[in-house]
Each structure stands twice: as structure tokens, then as C-alpha cells.
Residue, then its C-alpha position, 0 to 999 in steps of 0.5 A: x576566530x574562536x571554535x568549539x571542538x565539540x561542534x565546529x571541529x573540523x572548521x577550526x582545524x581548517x582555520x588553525x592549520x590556515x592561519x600557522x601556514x600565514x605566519x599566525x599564532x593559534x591557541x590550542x588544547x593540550x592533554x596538560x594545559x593550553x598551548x599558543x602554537x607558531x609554525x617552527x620553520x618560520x621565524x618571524x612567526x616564532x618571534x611573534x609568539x615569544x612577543x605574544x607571551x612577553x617572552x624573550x629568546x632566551x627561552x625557546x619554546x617547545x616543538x610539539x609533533x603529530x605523531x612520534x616518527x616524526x622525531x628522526x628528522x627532527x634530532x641529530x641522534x636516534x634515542x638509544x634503547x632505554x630512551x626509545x622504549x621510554x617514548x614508546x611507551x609515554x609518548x603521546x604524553x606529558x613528557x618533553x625530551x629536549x635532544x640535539x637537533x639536526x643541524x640540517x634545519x632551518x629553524x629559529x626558536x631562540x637561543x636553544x645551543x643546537x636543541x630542540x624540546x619535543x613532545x607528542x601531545x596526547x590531544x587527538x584534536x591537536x594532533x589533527x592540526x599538528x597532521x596538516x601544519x607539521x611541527x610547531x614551536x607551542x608554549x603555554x598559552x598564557x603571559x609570562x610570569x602569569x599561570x598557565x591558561x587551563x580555559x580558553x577563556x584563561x588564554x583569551x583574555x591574556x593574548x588577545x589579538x595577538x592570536x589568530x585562531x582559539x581552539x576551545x576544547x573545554x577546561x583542561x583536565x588540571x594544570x600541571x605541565x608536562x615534565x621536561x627531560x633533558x638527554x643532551x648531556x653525559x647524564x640524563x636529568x630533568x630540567x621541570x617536573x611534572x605530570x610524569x613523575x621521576x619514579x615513572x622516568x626510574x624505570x627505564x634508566x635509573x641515572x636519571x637526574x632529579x630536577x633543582x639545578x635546570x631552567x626548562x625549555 
């Protein structure tokens, strides 16, 4: 199934929250690039998204949530205060910080070492979906190895029927992912570099390490 978000909005955040309740696949619009979604606390449908993708566990996929309250129940620390001002401020947004998780959930999104990658999308018709279904492990909507979709159409013709549920909201306003910020460690460092840049990250902690030597979630 296939919706336009510009006239048949509420029909396909329905249909999305819908088919992530059964265990299904959805493609998404993000404020970077296009994403396929997986309900988080269901593993089978995880591993179906990393099938879709011809990914494997190896690299788990990301949690995106509504809303950035959301995140104290799913980490085993709350962010210190640089940390905290940061999200404050860049949250929703292109930034994916990956924490410890909580060890308390029970979740499988792959070989994470007891992390977990979050983000708040800055995509109200994301969000919407992300409101009613909760968190959802959400990667590129695209084949592995292959760029990342900027189109549903980009996203369609790589998945297939492999997905329930296309969101079209239109092309994407470009392709550069969202930066990946590892803070599980004695020093902060980024593991991709992307639409916010290290100068931007240099304002609230100034240790923070450039990408070169991390594989990003």
C-alpha cells in the first residue's frame, strides 16, 4: 500500500502504525533520507528488515522515537549535562547518539554489545506514526551497499514487497545522513559524519572525537 502524505495523511499513519503492530515493514520520510521501519520489540520483524535490506546483525539498526522524553526508558544512564543541552537543542534532528541501553528491554536489533542508536526525526509525519506505534528500529530504506533512497519511488523499487506500507512525502530535501554520536565510551566520538557537523558537536563538549576509526550503527 502506497499514501501520499500531502492528501491521504491520516489514511497512511493508520495503515503504518497497522502494519508495525503485525510485525510489518513500513517506509517512511525522514528529515534526512527515507527510512524502513520495524517495530523494535519485535525481533522477527527486525530480522525481516535486516533481511529486506540484505543486511546482517551485525549492524543493528538505529531506534527513532516521537518525542525526546522517550529516551530515559530506553537508556541505562541519563545524558550528563553537556549531553542533555545538546539534545535539548538538536533534537528532533539529524543527530543519532548511540548510549548503553537499558538492560531491562526486551529487544533484539542485532549485535548492538548492550547499545542502542537513537534519534528524534525532525519529520512531523513520522513523528505522527512514531506517537501510536512507539519506537522503531528504522534504517535507510534502501538495499545494502546500494545509496540511500531520497524518493519513495528510490525506496520502492529496491524493497518491493518486502514492505507493507509506503509513506510518500515527496523527495527529500537531500541525502545526507544524520551524524552518528557514540557516547558509550571514556571519550565521546563520532562514528559518521553527517548533516550536523563536528564544529556544531564542539560547542557543547569540546573532546569530542572526529570520525575515521568507527563503523556507525
Amino acid at each position: 500500500m502506497r499514501f501520499d502524505c500531502a492528501t491521504e495523511l491520516d489514511a497512511g499513519v493508520t495503515a503504518a502504525v497497522a502494519a508495525l503492530r503485525d510485525g510489518e515493514l513500513v517506509v517512511l520520510p525522514t528529515d534526512t533520507v527515507y527510512g524502513i521501519a520495524a517495530d523494535a520489540f519485535d525481533a522477527t520483524a527486525v530480522a525481516r528488515l535486516l533481511r529486506a535490506k540484505g543486511r546482517g546483525r551485525d549492524m543493528p539498526p538505529p531506534v527513532l522515537i516521537a518525542e525526546p522524553a522517550t529516551l530515559d526508558a530506553l537508556v541505562a544512564e541519563r545524558p550528563p549535562l553537556w549531553l542533555q543541552t545538546m539534545l535539548d537543542d538538536l533534537w528532533p534532528g539529524p543527530l543519532t547518539v548511540v548510549f548503553r541501553a537499558q538492560p531491562s528491554l526486551t529487544w533484539d536489533l542485532g549485535e548492538t554489545h548492550g547499545t542502542v542508536a537513537v534519534r528524534v526525526p525532525d519529520d512531523d509525519r513520522t513523528r505522527a506514526v512514531l506517537r501510536q506505534a512507539g519506537p522503531s528500529a528504522v534504517s535507510s530504506a534502501n538495499l545494502s551497499g546500494q545509496p540511500a533512497a531520497t524518493s519513495v519511488d528510490e525506496a520502492e523499487a529496491m524493497l518491493g514487497e518486502s514492505v507493507r506500507v509506503y509513506l510518500d512525502g515527496g523527495p527529500t530535501a537531500g541525502a545526507t545522513p544524520s551524524t552518528i554520536l557514540d557516547v558509550t565510551g571514556p571519550v565521546p566520538r563520532v562514528l559518521r559524519q553527517g548533516a550536523v557537523d563536528l564544529a556544531t558537536l564542539h560547542t557543547y563538549n569540546n573532546t569530542i572525537e572526529p570520525a575515521g576509526g568507527g563503523a556507525g550503527a
